[in-house]
PDB file as gemmi writes it, atoms N, CA and C in Angstrom:
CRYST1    1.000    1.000    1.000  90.00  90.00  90.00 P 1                      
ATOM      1  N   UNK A   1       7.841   4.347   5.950  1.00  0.00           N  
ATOM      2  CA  UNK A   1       9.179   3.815   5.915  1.00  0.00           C  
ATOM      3  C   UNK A   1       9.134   2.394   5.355  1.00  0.00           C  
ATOM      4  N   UNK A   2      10.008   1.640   4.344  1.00  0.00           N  
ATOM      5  CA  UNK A   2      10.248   0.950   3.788  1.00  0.00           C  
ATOM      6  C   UNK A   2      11.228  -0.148   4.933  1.00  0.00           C  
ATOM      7  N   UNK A   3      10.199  -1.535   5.083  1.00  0.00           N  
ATOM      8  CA  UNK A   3      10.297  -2.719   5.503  1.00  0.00           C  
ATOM      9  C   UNK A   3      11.517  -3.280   5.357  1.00  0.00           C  
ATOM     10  N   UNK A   4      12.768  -3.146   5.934  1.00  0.00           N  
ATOM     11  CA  UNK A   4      13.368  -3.817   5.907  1.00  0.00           C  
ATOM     12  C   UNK A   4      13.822  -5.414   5.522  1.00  0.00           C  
ATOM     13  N   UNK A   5      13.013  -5.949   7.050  1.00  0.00           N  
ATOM     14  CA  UNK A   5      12.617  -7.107   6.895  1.00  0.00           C  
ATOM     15  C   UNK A   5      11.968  -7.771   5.122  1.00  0.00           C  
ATOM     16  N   UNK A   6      11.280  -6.583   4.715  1.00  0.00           N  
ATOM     17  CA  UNK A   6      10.406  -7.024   3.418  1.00  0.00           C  
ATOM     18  C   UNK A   6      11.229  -6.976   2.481  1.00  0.00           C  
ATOM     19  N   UNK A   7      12.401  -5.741   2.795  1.00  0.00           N  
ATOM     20  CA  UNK A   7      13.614  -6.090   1.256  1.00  0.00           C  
ATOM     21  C   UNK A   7      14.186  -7.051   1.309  1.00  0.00           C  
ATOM     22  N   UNK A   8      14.386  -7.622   2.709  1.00  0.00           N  
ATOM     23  CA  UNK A   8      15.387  -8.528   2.233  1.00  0.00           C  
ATOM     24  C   UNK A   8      14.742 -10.096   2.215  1.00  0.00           C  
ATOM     25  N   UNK A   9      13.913 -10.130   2.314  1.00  0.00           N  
ATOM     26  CA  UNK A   9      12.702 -11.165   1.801  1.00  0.00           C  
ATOM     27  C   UNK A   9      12.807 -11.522   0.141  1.00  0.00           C  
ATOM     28  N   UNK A  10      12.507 -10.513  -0.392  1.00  0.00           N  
ATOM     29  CA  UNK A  10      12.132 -10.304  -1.352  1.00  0.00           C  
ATOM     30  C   UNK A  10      12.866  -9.508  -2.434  1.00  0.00           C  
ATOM     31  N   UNK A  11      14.292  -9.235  -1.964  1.00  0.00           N  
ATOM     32  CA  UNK A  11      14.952  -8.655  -2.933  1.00  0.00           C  
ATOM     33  C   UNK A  11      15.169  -9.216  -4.301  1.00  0.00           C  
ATOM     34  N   UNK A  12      15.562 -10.165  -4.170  1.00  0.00           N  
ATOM     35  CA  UNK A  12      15.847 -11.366  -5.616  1.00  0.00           C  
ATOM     36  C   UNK A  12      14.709 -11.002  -6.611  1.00  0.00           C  
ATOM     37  N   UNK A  13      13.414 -11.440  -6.034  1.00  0.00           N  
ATOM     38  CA  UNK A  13      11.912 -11.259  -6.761  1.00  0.00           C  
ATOM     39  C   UNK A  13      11.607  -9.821  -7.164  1.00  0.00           C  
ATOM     40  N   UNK A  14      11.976  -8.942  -6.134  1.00  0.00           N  
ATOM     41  CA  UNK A  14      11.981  -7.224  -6.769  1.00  0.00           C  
ATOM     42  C   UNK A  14      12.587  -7.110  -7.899  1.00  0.00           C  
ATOM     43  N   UNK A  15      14.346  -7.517  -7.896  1.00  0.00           N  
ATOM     44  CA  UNK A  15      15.281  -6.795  -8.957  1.00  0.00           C  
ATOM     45  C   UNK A  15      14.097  -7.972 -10.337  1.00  0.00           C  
ATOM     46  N   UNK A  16      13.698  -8.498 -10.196  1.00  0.00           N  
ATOM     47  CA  UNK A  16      13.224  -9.577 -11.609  1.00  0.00           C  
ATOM     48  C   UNK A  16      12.251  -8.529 -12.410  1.00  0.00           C  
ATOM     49  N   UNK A  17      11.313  -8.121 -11.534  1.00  0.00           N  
ATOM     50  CA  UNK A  17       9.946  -6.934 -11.238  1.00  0.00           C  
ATOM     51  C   UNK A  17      10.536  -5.816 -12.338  1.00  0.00           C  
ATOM     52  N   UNK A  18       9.249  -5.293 -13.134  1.00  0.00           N  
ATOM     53  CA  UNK A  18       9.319  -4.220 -14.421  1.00  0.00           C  
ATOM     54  C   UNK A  18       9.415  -3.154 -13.201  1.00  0.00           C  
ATOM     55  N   UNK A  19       8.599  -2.743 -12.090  1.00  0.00           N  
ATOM     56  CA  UNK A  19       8.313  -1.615 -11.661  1.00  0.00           C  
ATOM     57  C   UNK A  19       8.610  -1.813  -9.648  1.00  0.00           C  
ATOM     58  N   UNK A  20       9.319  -2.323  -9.369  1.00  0.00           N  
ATOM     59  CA  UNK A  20       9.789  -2.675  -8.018  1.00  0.00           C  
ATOM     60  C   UNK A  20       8.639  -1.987  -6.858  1.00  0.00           C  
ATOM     61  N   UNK A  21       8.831  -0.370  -7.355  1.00  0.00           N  
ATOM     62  CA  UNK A  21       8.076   0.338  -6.117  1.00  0.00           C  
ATOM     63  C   UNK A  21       6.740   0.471  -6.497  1.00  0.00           C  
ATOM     64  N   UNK A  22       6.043  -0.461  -7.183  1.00  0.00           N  
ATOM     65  CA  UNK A  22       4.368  -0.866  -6.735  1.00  0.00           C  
ATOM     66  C   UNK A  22       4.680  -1.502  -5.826  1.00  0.00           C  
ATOM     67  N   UNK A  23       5.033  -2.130  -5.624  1.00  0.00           N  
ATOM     68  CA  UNK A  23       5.159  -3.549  -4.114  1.00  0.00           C  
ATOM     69  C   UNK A  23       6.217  -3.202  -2.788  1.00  0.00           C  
ATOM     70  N   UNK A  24       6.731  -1.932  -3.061  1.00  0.00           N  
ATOM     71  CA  UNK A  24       7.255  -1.536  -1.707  1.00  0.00           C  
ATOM     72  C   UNK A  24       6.731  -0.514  -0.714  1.00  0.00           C  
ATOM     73  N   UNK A  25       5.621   0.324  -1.278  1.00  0.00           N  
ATOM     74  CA  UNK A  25       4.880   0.919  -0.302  1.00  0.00           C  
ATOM     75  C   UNK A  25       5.873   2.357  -0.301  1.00  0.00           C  
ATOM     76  N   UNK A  26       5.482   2.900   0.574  1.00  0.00           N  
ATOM     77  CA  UNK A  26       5.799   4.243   0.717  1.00  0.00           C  
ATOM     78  C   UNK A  26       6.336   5.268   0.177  1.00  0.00           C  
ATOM     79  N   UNK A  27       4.710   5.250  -1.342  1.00  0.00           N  
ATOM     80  CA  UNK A  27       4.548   6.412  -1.617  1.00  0.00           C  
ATOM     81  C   UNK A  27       4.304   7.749  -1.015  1.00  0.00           C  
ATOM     82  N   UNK A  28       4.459   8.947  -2.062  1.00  0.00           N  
ATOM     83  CA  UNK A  28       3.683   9.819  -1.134  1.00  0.00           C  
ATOM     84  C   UNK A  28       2.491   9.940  -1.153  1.00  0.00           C  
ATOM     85  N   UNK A  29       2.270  10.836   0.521  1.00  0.00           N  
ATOM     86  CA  UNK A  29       0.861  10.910   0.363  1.00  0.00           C  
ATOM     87  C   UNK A  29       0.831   9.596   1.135  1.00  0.00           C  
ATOM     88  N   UNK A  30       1.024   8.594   1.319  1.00  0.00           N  
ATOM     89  CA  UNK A  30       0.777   7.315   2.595  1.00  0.00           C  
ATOM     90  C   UNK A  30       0.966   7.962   3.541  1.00  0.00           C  
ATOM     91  N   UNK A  31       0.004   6.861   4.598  1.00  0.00           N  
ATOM     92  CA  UNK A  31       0.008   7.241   5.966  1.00  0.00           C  
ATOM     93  C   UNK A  31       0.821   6.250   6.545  1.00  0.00           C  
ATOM     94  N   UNK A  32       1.312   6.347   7.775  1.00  0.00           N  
ATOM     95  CA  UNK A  32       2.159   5.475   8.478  1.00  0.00           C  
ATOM     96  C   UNK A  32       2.163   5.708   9.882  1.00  0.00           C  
ATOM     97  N   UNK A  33       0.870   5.016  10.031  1.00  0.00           N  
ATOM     98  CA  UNK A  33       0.690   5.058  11.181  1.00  0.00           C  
ATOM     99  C   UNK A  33       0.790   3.289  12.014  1.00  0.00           C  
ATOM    100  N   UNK A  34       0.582   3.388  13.286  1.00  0.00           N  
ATOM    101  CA  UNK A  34       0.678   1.763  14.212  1.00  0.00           C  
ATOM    102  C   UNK A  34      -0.347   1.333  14.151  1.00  0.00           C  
ATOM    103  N   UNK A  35      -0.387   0.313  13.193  1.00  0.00           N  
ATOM    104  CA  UNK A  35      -1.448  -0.973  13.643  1.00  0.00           C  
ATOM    105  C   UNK A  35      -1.904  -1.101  14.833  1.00  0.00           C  
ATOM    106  N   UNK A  36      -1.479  -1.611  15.517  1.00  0.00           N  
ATOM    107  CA  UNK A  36      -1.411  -1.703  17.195  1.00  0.00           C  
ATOM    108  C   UNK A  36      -2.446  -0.741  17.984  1.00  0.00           C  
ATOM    109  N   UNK A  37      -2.210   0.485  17.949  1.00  0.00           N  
ATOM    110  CA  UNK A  37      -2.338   1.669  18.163  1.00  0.00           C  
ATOM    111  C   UNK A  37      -4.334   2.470  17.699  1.00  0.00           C  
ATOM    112  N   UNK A  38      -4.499   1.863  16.328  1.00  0.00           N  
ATOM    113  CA  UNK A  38      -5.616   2.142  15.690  1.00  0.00           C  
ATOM    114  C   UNK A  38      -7.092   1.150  16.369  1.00  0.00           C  
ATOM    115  N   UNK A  39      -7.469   2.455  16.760  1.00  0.00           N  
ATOM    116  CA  UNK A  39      -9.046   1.172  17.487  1.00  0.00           C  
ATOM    117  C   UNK A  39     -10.110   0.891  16.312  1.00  0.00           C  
ATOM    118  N   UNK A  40     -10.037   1.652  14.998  1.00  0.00           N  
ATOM    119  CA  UNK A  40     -10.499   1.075  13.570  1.00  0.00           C  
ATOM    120  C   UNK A  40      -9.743   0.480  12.717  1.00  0.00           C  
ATOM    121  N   UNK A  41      -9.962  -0.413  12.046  1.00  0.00           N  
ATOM    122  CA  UNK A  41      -8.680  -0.755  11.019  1.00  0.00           C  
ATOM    123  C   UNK A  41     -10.047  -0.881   9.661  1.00  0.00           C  
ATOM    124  N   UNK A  42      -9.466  -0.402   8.469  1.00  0.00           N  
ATOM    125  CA  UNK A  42     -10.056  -0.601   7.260  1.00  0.00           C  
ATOM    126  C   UNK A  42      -8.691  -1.283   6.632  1.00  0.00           C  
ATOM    127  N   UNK A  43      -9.604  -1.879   5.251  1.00  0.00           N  
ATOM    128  CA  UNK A  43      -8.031  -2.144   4.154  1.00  0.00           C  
ATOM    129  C   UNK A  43      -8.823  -2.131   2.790  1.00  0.00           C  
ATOM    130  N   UNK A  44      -8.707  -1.447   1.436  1.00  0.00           N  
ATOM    131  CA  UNK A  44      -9.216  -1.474   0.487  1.00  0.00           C  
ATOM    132  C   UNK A  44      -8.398  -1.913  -0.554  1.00  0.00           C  
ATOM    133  N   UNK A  45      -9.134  -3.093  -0.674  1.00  0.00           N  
ATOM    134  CA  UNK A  45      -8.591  -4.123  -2.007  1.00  0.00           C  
ATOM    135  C   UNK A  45      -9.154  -3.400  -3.258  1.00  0.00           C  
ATOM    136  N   UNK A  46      -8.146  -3.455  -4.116  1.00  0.00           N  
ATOM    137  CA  UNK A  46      -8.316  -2.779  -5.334  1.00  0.00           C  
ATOM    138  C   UNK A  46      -7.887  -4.075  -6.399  1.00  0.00           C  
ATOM    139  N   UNK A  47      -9.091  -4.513  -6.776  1.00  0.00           N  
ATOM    140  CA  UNK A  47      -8.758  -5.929  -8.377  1.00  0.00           C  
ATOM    141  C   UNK A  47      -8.013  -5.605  -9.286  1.00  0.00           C  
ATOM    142  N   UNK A  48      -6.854  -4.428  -9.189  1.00  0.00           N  
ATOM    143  CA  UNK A  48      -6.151  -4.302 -10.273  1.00  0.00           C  
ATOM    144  C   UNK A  48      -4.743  -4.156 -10.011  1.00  0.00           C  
ATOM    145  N   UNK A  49      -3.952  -3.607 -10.681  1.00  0.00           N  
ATOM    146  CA  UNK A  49      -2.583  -3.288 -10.680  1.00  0.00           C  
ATOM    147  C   UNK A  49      -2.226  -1.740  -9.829  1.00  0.00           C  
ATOM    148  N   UNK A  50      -1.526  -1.436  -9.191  1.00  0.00           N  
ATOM    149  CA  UNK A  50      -1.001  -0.540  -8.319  1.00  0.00           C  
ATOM    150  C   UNK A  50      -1.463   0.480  -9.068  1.00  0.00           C  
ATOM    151  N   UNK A  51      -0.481   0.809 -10.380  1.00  0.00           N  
ATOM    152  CA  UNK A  51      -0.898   2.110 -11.462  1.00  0.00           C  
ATOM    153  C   UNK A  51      -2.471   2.501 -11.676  1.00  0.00           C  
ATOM    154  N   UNK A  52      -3.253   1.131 -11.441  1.00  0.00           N  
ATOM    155  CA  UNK A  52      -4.645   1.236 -12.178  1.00  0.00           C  
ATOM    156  C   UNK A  52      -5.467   2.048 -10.847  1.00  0.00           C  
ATOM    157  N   UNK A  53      -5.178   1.313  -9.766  1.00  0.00           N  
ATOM    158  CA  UNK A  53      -5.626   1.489  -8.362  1.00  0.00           C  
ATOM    159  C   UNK A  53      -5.807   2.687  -7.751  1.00  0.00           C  
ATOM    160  N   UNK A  54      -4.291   3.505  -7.786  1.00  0.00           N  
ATOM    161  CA  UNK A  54      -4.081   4.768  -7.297  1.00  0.00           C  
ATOM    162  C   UNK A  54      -4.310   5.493  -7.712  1.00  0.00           C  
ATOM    163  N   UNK A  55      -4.934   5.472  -9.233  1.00  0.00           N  
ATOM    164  CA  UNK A  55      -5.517   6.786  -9.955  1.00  0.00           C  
ATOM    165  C   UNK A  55      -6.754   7.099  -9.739  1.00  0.00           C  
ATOM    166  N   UNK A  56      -7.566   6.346  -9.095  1.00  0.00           N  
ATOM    167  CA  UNK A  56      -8.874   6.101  -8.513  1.00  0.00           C  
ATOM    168  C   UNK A  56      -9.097   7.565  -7.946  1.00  0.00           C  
ATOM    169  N   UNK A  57      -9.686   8.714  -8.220  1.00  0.00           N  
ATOM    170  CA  UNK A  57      -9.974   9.295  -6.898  1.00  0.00           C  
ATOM    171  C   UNK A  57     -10.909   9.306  -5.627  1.00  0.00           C  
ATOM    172  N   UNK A  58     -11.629   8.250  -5.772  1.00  0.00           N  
ATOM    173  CA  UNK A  58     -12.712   8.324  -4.747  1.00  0.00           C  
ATOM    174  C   UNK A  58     -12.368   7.557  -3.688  1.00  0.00           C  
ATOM    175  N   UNK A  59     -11.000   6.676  -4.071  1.00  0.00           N  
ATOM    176  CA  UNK A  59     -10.388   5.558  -3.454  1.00  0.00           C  
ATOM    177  C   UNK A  59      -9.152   6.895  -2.805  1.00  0.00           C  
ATOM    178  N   UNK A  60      -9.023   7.711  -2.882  1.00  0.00           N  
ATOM    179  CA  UNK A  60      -7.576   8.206  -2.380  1.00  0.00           C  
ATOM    180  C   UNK A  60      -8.286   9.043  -1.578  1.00  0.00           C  
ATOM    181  N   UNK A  61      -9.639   9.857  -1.823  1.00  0.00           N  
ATOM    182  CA  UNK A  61     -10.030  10.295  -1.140  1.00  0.00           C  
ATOM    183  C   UNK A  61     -10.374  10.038   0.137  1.00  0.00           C  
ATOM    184  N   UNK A  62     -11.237   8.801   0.083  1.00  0.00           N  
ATOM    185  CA  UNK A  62     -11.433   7.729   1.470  1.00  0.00           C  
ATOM    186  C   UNK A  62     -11.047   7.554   2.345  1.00  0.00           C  
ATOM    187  N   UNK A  63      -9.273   7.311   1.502  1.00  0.00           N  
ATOM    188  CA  UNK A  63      -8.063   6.742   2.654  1.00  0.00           C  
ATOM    189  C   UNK A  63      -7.612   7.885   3.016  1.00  0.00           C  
ATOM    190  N   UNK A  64      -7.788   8.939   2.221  1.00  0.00           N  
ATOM    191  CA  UNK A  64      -7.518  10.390   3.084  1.00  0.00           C  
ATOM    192  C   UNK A  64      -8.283  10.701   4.325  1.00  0.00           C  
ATOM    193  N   UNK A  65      -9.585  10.516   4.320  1.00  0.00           N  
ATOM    194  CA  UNK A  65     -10.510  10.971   4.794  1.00  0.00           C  
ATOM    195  C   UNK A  65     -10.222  10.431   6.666  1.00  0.00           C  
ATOM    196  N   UNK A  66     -10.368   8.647   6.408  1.00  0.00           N  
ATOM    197  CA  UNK A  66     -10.427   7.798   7.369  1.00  0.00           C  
ATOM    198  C   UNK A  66      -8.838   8.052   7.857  1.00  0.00           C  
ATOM    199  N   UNK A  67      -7.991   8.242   7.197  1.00  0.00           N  
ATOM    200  CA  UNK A  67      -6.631   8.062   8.005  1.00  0.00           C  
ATOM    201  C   UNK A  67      -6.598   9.612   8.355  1.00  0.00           C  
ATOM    202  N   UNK A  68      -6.501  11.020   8.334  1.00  0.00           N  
ATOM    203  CA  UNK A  68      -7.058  12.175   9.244  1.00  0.00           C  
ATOM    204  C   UNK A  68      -7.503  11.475  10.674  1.00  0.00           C  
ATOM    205  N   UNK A  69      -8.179  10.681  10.865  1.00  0.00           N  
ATOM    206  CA  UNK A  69      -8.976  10.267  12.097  1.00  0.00           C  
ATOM    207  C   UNK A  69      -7.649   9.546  12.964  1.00  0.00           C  
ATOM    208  N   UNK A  70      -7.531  10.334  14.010  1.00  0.00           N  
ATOM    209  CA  UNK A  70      -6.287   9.876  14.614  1.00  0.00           C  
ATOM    210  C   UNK A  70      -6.239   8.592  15.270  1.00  0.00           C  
ATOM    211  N   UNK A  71      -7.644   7.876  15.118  1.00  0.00           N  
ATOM    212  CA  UNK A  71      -7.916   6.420  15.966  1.00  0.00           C  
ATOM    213  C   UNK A  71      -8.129   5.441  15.002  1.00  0.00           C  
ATOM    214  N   UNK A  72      -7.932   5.807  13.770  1.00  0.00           N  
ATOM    215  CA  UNK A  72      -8.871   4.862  12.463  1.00  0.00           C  
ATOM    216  C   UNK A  72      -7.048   4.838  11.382  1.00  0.00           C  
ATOM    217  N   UNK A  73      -7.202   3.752  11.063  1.00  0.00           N  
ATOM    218  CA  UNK A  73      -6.431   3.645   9.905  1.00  0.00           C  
ATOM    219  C   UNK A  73      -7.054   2.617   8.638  1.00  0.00           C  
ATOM    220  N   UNK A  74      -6.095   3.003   7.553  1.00  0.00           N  
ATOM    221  CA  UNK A  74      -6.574   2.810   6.575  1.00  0.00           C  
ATOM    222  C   UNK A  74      -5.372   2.698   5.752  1.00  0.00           C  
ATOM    223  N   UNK A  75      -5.411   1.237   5.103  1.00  0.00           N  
ATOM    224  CA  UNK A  75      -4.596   0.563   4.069  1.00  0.00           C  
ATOM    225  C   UNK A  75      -5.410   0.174   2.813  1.00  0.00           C  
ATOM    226  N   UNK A  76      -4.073   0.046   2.044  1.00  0.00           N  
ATOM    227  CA  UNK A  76      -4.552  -0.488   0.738  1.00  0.00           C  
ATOM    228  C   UNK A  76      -3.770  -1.257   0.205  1.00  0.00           C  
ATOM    229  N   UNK A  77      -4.702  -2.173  -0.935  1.00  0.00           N  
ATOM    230  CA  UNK A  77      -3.948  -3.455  -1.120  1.00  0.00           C  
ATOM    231  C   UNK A  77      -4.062  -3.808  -2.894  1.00  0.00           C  
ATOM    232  N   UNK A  78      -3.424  -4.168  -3.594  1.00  0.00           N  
ATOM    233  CA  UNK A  78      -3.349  -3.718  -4.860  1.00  0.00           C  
ATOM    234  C   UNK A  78      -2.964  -5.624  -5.370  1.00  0.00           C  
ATOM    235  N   UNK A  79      -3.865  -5.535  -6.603  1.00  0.00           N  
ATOM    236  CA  UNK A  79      -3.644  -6.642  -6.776  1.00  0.00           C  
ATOM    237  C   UNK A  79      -1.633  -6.973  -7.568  1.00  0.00           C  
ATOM    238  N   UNK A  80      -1.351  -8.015  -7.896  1.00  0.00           N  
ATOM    239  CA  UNK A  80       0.631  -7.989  -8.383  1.00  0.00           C  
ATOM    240  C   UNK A  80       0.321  -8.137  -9.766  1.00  0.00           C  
ATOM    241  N   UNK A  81       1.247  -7.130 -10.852  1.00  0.00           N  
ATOM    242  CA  UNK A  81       1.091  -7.784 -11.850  1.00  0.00           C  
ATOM    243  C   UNK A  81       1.972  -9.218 -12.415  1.00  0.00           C  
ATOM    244  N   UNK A  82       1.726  -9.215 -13.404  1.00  0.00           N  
ATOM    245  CA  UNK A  82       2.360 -10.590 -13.894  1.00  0.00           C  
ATOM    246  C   UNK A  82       3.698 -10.824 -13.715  1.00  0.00           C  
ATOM    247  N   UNK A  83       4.493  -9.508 -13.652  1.00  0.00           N  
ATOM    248  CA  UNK A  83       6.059 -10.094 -13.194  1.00  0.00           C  
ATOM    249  C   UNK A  83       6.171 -10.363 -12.094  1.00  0.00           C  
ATOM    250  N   UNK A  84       5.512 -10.341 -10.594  1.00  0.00           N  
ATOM    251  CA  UNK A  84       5.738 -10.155  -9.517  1.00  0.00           C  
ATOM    252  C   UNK A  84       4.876 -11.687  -9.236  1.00  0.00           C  
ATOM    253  N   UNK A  85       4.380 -12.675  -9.865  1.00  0.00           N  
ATOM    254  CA  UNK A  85       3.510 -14.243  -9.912  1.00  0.00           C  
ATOM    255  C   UNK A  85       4.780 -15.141  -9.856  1.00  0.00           C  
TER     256      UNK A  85                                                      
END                                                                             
């Protein structure tokens, strides 16, 4: 589910943005699970752009793998491109 709080942060800076929903999260296929809740936490930084990131398969696999585990979660973090600086 899409952050409220985060649209309206950041709405102004979205509408500027070529591609808005790299930076809003909840694609498919995400997990959404509670921080809180997870007695593992991972997060995989990816040095590139959202598009470049998610095509990865060994990287989607992973976060598949670890987020299945009902105690473990697993995020990802994508570097912004140049409209979003």
């Amino acid at each position: 589910m899409i952050d409220d709080k985060f649209l309206a942060e950041y709405e102004n800076l979205l509408y500027q943005t070529e591609r808005p929903s790299r930076y809003i999260g909840d694609e498919y296929g995400s997990y959404d699970k509670d921080f809180n809740l997870a007695e593992g936490k991972f997060l995989f930084v990816f040095p590139d752009k959202y598009e470049i990131g998610i095509s990865n398969f060994g990287h989607k696999i992973i976060y598949d793998l670890i987020n299945k585990k009902k105690n473990l979660l697993c995020d990802r973090l994508y570097a912004p491109d140049k409209d979003f600086l």
